[in-house]
mmCIF file as Biopython writes it, N, C-alpha, C and O atoms, coordinates in Angstrom:
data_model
#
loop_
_atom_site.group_PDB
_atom_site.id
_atom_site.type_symbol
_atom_site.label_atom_id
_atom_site.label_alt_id
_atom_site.label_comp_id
_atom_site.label_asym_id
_atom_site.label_entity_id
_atom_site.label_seq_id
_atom_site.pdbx_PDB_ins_code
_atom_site.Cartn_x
_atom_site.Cartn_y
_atom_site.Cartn_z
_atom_site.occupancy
_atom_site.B_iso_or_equiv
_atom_site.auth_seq_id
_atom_site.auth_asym_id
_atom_site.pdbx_PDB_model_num
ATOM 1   N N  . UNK A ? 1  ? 60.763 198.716 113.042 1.0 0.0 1  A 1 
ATOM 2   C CA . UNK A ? 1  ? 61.509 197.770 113.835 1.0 0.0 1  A 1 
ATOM 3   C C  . UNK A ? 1  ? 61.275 198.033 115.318 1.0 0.0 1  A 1 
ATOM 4   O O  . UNK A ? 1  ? 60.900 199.122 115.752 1.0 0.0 1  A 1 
ATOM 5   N N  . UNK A ? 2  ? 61.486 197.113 115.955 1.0 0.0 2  A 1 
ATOM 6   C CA . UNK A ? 2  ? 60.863 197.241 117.441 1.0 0.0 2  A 1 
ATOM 7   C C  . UNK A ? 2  ? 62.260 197.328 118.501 1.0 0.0 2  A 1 
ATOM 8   O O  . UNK A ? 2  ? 63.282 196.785 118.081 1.0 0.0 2  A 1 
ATOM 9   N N  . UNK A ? 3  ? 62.292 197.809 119.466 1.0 0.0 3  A 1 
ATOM 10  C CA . UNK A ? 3  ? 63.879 197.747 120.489 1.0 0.0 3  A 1 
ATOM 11  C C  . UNK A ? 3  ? 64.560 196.229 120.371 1.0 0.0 3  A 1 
ATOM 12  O O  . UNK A ? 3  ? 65.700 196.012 120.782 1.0 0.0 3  A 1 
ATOM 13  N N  . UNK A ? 4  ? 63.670 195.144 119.722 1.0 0.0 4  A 1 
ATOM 14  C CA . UNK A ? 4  ? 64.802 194.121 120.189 1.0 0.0 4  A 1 
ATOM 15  C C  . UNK A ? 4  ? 65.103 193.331 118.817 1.0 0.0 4  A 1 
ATOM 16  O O  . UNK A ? 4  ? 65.592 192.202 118.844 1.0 0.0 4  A 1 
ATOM 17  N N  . UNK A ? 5  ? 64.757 194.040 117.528 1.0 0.0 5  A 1 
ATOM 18  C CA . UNK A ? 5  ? 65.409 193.361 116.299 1.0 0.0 5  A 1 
ATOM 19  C C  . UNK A ? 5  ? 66.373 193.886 116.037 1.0 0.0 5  A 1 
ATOM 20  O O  . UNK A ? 5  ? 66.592 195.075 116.266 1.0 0.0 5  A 1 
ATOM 21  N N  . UNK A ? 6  ? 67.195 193.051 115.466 1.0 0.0 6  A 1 
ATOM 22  C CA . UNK A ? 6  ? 68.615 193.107 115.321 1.0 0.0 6  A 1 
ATOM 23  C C  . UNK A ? 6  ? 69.493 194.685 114.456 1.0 0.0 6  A 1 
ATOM 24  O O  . UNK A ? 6  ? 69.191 194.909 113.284 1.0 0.0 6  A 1 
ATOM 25  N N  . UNK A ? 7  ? 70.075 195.218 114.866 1.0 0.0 7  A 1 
ATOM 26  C CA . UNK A ? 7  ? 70.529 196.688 114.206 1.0 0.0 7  A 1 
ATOM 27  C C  . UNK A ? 7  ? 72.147 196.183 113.668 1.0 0.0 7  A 1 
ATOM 28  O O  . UNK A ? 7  ? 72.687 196.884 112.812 1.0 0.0 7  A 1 
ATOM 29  N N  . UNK A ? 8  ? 72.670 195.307 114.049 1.0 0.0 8  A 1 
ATOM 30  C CA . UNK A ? 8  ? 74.066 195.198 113.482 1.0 0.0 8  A 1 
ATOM 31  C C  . UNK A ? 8  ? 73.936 193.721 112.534 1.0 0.0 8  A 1 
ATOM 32  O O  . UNK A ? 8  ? 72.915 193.100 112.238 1.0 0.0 8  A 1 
ATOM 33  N N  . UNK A ? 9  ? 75.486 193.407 112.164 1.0 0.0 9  A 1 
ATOM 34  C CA . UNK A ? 9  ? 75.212 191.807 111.754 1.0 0.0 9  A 1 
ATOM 35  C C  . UNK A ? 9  ? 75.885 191.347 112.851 1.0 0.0 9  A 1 
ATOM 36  O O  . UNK A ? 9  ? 76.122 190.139 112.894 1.0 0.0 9  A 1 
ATOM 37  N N  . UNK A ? 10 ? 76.348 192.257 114.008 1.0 0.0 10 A 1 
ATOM 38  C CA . UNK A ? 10 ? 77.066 190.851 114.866 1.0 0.0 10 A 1 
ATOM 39  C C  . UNK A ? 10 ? 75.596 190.844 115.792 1.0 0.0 10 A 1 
ATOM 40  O O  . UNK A ? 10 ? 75.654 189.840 116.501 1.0 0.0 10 A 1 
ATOM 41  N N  . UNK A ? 11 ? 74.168 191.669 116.074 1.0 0.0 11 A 1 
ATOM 42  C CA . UNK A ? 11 ? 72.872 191.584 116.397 1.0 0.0 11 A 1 
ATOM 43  C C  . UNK A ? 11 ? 72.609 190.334 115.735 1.0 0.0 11 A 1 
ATOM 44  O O  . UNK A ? 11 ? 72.776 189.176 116.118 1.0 0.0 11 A 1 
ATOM 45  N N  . UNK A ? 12 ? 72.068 190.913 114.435 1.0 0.0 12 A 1 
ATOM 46  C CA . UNK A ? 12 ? 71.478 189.462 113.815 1.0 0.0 12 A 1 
ATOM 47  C C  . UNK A ? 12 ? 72.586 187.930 114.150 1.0 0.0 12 A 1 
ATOM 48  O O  . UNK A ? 12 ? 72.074 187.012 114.791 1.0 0.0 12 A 1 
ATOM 49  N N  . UNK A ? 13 ? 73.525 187.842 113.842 1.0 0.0 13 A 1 
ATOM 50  C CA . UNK A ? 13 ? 74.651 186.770 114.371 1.0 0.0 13 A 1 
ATOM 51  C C  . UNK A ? 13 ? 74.069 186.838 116.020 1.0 0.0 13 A 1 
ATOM 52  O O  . UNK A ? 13 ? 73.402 185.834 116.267 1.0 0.0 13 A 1 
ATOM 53  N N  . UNK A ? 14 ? 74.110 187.207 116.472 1.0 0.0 14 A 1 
ATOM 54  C CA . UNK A ? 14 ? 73.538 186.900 118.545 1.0 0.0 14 A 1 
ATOM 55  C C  . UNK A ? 14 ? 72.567 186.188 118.371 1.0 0.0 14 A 1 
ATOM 56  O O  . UNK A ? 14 ? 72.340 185.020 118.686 1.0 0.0 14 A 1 
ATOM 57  N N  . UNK A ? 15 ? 71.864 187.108 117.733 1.0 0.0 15 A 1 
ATOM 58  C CA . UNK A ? 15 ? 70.243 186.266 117.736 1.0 0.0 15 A 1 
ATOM 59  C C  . UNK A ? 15 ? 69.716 185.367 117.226 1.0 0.0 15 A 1 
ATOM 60  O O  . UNK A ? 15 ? 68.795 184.715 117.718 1.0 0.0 15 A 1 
ATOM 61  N N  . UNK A ? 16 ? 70.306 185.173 115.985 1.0 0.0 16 A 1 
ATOM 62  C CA . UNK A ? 16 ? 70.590 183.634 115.614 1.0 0.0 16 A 1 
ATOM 63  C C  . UNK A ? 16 ? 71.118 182.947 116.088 1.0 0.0 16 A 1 
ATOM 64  O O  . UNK A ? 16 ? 70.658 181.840 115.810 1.0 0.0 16 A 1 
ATOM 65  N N  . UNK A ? 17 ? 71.914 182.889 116.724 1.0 0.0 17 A 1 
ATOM 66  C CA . UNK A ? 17 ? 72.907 181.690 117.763 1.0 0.0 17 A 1 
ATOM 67  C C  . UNK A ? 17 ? 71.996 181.583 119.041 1.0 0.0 17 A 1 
ATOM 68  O O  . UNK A ? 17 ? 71.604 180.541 119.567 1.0 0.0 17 A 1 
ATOM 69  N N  . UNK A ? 18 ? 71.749 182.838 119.421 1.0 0.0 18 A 1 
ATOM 70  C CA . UNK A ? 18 ? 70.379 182.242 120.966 1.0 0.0 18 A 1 
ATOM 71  C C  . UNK A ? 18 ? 69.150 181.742 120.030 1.0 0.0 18 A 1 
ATOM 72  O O  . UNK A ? 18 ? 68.676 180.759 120.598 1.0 0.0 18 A 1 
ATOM 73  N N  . UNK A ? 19 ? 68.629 181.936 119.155 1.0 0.0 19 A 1 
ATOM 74  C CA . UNK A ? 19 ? 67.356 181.140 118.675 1.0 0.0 19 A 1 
ATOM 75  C C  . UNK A ? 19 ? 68.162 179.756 118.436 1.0 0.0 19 A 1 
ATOM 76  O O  . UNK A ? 19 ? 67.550 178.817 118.944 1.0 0.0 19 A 1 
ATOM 77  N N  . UNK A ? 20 ? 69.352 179.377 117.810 1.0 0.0 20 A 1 
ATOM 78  C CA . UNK A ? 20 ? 69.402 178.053 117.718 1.0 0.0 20 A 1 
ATOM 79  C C  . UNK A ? 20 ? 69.766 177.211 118.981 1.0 0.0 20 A 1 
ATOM 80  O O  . UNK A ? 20 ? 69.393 176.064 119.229 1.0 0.0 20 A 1 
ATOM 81  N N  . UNK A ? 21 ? 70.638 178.083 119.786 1.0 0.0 21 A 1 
ATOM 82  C CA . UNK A ? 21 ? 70.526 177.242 121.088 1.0 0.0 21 A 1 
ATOM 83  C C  . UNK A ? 21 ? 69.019 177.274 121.347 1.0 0.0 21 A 1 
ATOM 84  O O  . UNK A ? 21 ? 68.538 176.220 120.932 1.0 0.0 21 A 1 
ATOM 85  N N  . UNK A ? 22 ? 68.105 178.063 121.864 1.0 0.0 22 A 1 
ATOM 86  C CA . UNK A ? 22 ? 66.816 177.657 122.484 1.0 0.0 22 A 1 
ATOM 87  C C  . UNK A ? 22 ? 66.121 176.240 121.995 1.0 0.0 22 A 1 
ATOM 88  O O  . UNK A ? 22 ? 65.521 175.340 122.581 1.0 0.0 22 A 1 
ATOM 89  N N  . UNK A ? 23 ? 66.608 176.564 120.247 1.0 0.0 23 A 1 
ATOM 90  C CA . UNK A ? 23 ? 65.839 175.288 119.688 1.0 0.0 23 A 1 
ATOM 91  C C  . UNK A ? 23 ? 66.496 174.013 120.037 1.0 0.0 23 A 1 
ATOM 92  O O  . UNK A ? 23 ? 65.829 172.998 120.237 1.0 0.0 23 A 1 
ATOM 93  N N  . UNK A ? 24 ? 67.712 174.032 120.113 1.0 0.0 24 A 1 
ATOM 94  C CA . UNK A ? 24 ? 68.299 173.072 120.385 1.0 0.0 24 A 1 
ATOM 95  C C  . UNK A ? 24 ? 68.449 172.190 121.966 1.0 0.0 24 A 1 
ATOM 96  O O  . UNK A ? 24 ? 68.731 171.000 122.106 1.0 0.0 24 A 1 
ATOM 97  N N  . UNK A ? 25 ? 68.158 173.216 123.053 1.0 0.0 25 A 1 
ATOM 98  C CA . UNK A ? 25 ? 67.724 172.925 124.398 1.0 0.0 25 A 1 
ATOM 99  C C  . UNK A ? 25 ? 66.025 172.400 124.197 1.0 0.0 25 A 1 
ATOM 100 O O  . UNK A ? 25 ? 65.669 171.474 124.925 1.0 0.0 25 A 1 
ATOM 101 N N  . UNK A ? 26 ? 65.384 172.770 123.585 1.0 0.0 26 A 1 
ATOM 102 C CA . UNK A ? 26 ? 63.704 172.684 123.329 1.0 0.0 26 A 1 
ATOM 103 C C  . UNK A ? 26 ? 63.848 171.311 122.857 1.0 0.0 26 A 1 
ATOM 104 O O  . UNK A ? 26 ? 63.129 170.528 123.479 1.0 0.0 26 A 1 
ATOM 105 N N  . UNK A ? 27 ? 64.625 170.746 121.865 1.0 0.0 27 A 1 
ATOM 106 C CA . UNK A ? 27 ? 64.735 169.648 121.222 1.0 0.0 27 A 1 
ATOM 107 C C  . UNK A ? 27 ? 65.476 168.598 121.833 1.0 0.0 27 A 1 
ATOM 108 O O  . UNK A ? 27 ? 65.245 167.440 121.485 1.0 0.0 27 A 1 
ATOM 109 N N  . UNK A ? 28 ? 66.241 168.818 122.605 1.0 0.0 28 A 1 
ATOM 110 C CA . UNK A ? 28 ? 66.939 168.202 123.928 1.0 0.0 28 A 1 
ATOM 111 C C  . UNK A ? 28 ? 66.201 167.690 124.839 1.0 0.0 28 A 1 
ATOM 112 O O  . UNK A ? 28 ? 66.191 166.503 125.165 1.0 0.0 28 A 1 
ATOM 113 N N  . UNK A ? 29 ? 65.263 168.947 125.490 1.0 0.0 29 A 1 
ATOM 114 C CA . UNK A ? 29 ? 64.458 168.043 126.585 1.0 0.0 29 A 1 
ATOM 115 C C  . UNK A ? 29 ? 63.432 167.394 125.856 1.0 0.0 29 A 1 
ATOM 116 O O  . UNK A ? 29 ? 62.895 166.521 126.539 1.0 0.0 29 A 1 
ATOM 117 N N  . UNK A ? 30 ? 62.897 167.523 124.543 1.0 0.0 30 A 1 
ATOM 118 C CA . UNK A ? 30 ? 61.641 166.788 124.137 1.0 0.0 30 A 1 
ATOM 119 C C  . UNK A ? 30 ? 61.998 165.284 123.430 1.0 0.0 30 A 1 
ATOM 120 O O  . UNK A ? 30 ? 61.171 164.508 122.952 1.0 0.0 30 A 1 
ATOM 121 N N  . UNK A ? 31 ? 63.615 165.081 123.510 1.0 0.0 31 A 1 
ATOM 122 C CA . UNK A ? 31 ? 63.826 164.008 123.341 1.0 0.0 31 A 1 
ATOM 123 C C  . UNK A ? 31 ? 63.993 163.101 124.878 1.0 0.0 31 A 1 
ATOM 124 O O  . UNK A ? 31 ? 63.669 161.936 125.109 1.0 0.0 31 A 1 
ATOM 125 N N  . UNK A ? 32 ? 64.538 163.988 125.668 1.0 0.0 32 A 1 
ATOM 126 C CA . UNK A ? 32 ? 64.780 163.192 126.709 1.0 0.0 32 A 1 
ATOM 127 C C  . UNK A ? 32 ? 63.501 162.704 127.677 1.0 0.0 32 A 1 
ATOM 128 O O  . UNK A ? 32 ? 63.325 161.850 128.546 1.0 0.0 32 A 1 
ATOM 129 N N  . UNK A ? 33 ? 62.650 163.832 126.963 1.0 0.0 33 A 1 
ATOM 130 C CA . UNK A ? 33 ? 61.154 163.115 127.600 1.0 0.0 33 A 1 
ATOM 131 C C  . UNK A ? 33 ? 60.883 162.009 126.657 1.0 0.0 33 A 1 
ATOM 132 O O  . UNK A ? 33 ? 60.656 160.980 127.293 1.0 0.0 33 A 1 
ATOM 133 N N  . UNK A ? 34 ? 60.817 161.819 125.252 1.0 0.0 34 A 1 
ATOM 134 C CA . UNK A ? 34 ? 60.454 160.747 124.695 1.0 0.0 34 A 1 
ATOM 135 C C  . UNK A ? 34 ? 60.981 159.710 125.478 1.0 0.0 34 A 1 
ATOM 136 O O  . UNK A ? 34 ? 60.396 158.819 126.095 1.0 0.0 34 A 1 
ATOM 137 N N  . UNK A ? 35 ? 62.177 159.960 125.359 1.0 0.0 35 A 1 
ATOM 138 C CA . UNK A ? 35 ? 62.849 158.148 125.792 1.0 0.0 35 A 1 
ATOM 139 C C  . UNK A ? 35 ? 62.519 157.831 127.302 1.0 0.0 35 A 1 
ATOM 140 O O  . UNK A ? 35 ? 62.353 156.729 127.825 1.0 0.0 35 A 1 
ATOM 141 N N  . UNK A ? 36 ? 62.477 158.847 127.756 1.0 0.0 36 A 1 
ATOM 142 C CA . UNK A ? 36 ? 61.564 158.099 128.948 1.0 0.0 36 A 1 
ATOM 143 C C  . UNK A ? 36 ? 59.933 157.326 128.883 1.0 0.0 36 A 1 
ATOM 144 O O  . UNK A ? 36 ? 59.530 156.189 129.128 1.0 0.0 36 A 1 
ATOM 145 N N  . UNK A ? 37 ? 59.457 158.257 128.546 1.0 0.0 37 A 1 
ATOM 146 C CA . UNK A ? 37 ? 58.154 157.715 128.176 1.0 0.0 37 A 1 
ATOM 147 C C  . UNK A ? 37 ? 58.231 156.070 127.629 1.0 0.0 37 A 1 
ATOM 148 O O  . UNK A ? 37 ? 57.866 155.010 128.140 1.0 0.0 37 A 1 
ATOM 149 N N  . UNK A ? 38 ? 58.686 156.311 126.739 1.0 0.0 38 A 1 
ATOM 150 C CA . UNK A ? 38 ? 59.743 154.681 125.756 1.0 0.0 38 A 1 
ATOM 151 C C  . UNK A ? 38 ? 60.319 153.592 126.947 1.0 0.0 38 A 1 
ATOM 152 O O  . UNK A ? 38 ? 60.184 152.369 126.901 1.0 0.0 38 A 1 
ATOM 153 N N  . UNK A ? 39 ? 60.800 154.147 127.709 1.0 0.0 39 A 1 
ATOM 154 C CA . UNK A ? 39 ? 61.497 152.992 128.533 1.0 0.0 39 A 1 
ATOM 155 C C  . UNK A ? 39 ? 59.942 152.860 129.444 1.0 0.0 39 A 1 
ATOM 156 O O  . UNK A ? 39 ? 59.250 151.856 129.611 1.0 0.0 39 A 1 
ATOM 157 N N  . UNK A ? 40 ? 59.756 154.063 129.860 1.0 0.0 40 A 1 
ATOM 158 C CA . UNK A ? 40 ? 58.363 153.695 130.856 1.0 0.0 40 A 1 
ATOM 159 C C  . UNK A ? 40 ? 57.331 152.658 130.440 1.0 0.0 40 A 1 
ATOM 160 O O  . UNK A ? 40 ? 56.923 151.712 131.115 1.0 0.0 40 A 1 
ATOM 161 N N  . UNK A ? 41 ? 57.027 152.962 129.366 1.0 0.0 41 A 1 
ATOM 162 C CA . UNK A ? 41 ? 56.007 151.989 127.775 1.0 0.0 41 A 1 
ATOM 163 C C  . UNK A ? 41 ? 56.462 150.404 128.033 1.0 0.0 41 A 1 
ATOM 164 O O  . UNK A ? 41 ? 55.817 149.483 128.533 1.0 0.0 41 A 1 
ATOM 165 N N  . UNK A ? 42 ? 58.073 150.446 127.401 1.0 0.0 42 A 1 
ATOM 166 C CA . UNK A ? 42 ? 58.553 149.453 128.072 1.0 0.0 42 A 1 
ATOM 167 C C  . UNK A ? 42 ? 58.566 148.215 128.902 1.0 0.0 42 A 1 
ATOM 168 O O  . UNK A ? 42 ? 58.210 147.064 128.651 1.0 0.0 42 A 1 
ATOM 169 N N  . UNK A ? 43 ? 59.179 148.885 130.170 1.0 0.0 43 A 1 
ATOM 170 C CA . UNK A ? 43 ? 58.660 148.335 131.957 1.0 0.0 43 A 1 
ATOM 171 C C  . UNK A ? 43 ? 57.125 148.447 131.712 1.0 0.0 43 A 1 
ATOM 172 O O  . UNK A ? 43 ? 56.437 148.010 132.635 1.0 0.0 43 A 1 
ATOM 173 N N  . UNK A ? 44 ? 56.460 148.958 130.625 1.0 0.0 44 A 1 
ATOM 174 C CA . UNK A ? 44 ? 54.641 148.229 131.934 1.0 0.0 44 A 1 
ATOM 175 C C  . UNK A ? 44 ? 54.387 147.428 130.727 1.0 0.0 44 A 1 
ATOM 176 O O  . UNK A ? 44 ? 53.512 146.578 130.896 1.0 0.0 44 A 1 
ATOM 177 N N  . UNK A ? 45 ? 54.869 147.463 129.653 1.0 0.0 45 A 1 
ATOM 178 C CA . UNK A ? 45 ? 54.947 145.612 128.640 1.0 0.0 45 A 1 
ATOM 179 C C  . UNK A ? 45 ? 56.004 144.667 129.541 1.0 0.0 45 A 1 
ATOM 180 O O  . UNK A ? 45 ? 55.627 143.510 129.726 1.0 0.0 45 A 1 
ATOM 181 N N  . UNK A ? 46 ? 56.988 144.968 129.981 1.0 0.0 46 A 1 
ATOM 182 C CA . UNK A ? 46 ? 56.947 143.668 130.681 1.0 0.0 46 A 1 
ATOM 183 C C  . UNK A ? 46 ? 56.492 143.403 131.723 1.0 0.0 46 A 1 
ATOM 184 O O  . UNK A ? 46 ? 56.692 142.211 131.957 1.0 0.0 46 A 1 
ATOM 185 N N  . UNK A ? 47 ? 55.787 144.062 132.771 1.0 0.0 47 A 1 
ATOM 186 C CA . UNK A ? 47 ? 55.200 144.106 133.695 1.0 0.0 47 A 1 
ATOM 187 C C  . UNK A ? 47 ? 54.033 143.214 133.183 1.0 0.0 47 A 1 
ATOM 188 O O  . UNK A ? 47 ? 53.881 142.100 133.683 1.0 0.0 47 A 1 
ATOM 189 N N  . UNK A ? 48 ? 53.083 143.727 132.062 1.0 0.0 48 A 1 
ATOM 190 C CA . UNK A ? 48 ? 51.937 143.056 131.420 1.0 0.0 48 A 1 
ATOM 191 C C  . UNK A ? 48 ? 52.123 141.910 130.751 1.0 0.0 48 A 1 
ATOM 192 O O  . UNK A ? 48 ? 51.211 141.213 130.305 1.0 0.0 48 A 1 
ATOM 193 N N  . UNK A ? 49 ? 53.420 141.660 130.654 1.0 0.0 49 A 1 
ATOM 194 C CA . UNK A ? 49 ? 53.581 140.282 129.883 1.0 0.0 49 A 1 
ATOM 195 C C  . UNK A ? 49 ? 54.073 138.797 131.094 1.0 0.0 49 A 1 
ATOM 196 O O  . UNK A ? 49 ? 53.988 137.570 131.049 1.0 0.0 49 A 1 
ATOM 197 N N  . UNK A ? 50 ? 54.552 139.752 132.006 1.0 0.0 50 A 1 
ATOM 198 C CA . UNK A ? 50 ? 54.552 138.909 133.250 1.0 0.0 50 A 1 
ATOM 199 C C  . UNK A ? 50 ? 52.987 138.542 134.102 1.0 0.0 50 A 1 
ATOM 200 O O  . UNK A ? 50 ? 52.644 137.743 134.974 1.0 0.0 50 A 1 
ATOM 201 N N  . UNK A ? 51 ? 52.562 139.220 133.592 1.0 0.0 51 A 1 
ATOM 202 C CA . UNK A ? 51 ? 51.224 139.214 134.926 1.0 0.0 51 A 1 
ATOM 203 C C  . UNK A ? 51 ? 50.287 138.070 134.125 1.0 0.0 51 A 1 
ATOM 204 O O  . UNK A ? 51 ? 49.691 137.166 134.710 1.0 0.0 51 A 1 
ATOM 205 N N  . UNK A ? 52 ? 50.275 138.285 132.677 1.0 0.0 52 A 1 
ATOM 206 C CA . UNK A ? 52 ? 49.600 137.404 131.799 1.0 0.0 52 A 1 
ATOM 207 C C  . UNK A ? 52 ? 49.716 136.177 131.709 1.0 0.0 52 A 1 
ATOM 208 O O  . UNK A ? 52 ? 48.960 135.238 131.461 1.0 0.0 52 A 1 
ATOM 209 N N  . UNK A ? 53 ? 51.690 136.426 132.150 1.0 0.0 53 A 1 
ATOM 210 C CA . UNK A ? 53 ? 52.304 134.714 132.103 1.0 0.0 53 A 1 
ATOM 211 C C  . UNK A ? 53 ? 51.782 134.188 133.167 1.0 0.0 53 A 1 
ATOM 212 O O  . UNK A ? 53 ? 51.321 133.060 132.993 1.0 0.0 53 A 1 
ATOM 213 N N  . UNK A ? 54 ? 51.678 134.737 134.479 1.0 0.0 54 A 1 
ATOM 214 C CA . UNK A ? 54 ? 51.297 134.121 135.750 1.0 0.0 54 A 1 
ATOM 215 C C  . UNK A ? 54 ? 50.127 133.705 135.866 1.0 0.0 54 A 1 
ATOM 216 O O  . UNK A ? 54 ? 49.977 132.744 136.620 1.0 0.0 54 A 1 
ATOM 217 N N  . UNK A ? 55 ? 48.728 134.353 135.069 1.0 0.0 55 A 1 
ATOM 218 C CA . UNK A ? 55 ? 47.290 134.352 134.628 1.0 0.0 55 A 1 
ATOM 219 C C  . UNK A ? 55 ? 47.097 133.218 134.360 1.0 0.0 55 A 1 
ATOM 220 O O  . UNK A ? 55 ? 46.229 132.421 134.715 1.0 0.0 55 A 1 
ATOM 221 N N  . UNK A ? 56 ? 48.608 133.096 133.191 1.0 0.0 56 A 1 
ATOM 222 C CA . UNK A ? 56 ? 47.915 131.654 132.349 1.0 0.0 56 A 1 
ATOM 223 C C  . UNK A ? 56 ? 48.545 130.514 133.074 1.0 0.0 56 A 1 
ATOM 224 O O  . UNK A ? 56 ? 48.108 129.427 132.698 1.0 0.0 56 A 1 
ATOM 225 N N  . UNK A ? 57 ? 49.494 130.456 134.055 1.0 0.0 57 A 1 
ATOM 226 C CA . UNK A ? 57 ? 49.928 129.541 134.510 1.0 0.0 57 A 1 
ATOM 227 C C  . UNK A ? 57 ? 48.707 129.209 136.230 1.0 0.0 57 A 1 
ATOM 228 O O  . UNK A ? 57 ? 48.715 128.088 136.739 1.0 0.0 57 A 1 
ATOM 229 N N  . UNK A ? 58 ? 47.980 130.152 136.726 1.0 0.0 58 A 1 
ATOM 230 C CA . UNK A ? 58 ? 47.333 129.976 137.438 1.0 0.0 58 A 1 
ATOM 231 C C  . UNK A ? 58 ? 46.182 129.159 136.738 1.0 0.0 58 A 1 
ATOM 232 O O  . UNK A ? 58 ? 45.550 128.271 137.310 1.0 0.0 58 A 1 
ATOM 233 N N  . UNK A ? 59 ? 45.974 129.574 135.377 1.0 0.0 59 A 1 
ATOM 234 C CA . UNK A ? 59 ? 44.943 128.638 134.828 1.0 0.0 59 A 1 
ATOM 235 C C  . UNK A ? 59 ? 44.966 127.673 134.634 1.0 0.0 59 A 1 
ATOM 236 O O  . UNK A ? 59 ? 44.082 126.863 134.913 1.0 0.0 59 A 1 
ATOM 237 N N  . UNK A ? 60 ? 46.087 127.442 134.044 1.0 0.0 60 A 1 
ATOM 238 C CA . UNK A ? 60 ? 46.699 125.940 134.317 1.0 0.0 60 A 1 
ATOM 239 C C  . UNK A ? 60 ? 46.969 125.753 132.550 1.0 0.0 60 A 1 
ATOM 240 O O  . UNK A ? 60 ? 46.783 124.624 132.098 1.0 0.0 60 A 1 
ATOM 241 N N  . UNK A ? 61 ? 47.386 126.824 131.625 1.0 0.0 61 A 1 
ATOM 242 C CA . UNK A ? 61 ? 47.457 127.043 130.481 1.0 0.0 61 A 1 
ATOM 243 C C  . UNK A ? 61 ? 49.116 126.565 130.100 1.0 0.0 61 A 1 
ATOM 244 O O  . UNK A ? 61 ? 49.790 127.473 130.588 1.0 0.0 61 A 1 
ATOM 245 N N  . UNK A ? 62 ? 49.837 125.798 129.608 1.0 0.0 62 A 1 
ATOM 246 C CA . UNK A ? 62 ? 51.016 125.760 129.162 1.0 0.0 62 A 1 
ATOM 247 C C  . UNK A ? 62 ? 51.615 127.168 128.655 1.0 0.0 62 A 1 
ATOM 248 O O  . UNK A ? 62 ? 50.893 127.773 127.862 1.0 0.0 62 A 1 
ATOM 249 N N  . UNK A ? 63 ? 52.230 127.471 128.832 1.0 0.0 63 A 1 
ATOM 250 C CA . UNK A ? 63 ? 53.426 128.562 128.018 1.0 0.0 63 A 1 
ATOM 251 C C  . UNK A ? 63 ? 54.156 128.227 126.824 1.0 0.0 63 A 1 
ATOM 252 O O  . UNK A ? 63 ? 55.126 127.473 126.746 1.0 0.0 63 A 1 
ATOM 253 N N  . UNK A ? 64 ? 53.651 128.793 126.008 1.0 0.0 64 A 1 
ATOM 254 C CA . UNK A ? 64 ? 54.763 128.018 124.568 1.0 0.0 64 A 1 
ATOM 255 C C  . UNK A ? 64 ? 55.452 129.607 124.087 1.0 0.0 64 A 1 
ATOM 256 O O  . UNK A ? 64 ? 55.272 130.757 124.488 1.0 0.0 64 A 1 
ATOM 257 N N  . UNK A ? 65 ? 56.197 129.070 123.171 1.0 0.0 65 A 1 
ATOM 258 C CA . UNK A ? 65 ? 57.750 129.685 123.257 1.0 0.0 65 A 1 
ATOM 259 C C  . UNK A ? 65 ? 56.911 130.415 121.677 1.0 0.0 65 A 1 
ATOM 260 O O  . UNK A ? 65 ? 57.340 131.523 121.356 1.0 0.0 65 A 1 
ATOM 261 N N  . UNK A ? 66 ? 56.036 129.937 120.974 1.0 0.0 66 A 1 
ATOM 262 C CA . UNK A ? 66 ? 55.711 130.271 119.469 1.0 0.0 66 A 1 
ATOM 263 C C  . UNK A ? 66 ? 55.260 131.373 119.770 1.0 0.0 66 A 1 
ATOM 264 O O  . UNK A ? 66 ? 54.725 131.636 118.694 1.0 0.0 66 A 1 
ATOM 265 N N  . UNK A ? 67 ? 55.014 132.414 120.538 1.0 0.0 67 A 1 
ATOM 266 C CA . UNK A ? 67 ? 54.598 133.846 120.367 1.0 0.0 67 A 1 
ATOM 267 C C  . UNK A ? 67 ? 55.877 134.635 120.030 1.0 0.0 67 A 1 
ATOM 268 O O  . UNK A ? 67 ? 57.021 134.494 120.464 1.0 0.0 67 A 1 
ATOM 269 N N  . UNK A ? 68 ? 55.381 135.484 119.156 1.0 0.0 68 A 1 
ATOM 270 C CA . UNK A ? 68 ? 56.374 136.196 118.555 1.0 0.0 68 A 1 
ATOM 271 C C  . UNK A ? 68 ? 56.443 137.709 119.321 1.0 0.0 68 A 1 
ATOM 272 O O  . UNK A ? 68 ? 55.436 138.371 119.568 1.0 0.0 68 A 1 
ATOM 273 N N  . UNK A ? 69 ? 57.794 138.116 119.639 1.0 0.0 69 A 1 
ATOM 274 C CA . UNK A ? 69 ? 57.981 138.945 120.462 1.0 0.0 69 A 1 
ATOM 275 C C  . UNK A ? 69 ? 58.612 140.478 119.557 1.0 0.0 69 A 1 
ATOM 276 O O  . UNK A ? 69 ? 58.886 141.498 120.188 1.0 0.0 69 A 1 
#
């Protein structure tokens, strides 16, 4: 055993409770990066769905409502 594995059960109990917080902070920010990313994804589909609309209206293309969103 090495200086930092657990010698008691209230050791092992510590160290299980800091490994599940870590995981649980680790899993925290890797969600809160998803949903950004997600909203970011988002804003540049409607950004791209605006720029397309303006494309086709400079072309002189009607806009119809039958695209499915």
């Amino acid at each position: 055993m090495t200086d930092t594995d657990p010698k008691t059960p209230q050791d092992l109990s510590d160290f299980a409770e800091s490994l599940l917080k870590n995981l649980q902070d680790r899993f925290q920010t890797m969600s809160d990066q998803l949903t950004q990313r997600m909203e970011d994804m988002g804003s540049n589909i409607d950004d791209l769905q605006k720029d397309v609309s303006d494309l086709m209206t400079q072309a002189g293309i009607e806009k119809t409502d039958d695209v499915v969103h």
